[in-house]
Structure formats: structure tokens, C-alpha cells
C-alpha positions in Angstrom: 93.0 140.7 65.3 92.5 137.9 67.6 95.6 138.0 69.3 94.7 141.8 69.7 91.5 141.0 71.6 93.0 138.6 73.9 95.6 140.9 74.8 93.0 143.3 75.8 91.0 140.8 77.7 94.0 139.8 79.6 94.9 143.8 80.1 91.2 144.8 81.2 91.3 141.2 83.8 94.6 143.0 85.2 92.7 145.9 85.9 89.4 145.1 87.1 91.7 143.3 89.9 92.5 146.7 92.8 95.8 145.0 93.2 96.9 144.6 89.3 95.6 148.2 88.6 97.6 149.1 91.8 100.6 147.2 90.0 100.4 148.9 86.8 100.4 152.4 88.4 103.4 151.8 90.6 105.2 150.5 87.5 104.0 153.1 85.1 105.0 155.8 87.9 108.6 154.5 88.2 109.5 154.1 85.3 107.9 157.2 83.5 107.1 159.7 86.2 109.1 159.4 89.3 112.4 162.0 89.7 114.6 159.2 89.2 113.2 157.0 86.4 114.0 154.6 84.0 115.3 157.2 81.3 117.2 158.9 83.9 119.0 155.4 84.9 120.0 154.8 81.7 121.3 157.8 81.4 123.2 157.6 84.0 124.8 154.2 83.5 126.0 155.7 80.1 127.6 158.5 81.8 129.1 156.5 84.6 130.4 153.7 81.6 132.1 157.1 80.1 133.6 158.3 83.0 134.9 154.8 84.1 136.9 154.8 80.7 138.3 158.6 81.3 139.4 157.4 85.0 141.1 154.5 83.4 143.1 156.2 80.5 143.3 159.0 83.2 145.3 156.2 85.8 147.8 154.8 82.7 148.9 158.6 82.2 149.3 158.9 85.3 151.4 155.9 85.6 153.0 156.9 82.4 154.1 160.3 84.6 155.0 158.6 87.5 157.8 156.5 85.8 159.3 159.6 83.7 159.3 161.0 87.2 161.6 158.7 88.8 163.5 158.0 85.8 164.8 161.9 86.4 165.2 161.6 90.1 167.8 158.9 89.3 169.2 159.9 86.4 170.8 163.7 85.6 171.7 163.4 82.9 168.1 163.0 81.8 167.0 166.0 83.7 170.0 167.7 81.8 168.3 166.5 78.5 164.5 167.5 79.1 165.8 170.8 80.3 167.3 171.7 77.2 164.9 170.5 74.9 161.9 171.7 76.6 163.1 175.0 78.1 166.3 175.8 76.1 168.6 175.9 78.7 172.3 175.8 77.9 175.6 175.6 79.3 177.6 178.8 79.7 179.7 179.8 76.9 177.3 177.5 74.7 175.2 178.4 71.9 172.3 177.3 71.1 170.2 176.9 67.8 166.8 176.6 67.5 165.1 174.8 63.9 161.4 175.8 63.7 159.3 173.9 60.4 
């Protein structure tokens, strides 16, 4: 209870002072009020923390792509072997059999 009554001492001394009370109300209007306040930063830094992490897994796929990429611009016969896996392409005079599970 004491600790209580010094607190509001010490809160009521901030106020009576024009400069404190002014300090309280700029802080209480920043962080509660304003368009851009403190729930709103927060939020934000969440959402920017998330969308680092996408960008990032984003870039190694993309990496990922790039080196498939030039590993068929050098070599055919991979280009021969992802076209006829992927799209079922075949040699003429060739059949081909397709195993669905």
C-alpha cells in the first residue's frame, strides 16, 4: 500500500509540472493514438521478419533453378532426360509406357 501511494505522489508531481503533463500526453499519443503507433510497429516488424524469411528461401530456389538451368544448357543429354520424363516425349518408332500408383 505504501509503495502504491508513492507511486502516485511521484505520478501526480509529474503532472502538476506543464512540461511532465506535456510529456505524458506526447507519449501516451504515440504510442496509443497516433496512425502509426506502437501496436502498429510491432506489427509490422513481425511482418517484415516474415517476409525477410520468404525472400530468403525465395533466393535459394532461385539459385536452386538457376543451376538446373545451366546444367541443361551444357548438357543434352539432360534436356533429352527431363523431356521425357516430364512431358513424355519419345523417339520415333519408340514406345513408351507410362506406370501410374
Amino acid at each position: 500500500m505504501q509503495k502504491l501511494k508513492v507511486i502516485y505522489e511521484f505520478v501526480l508531481g509529474i503532472l502538476k509540472n506543464r512540461y511532465g503533463a506535456a510529456t505524458v500526453l506526447a507519449l501516451g499519443w504515440i504510442t496509443f493514438i497516433s496512425d502509426i503507433d506502437l501496436p502498429f510497429i510491432i506489427g509490422e516488424q513481425i511482418e517484415l521478419k516474415k517476409m525477410t524469411i520468404e525472400v530468403q528461401k525465395i533466393t535459394e530456389k532461385n539459385d536452386d533453378l538457376i543451376l538446373k538451368l545451366i546444367e541443361i544448357d551444357e548438357n543434352p543429354k539432360v534436356l533429352e532426360r527431363i523431356a521425357r520424363e516430364r512431358y513424355f516425349m519419345k523417339k520415333p518408332f519408340e514406345e513408351v509406357y507410362r506406370i501410374v500408383d
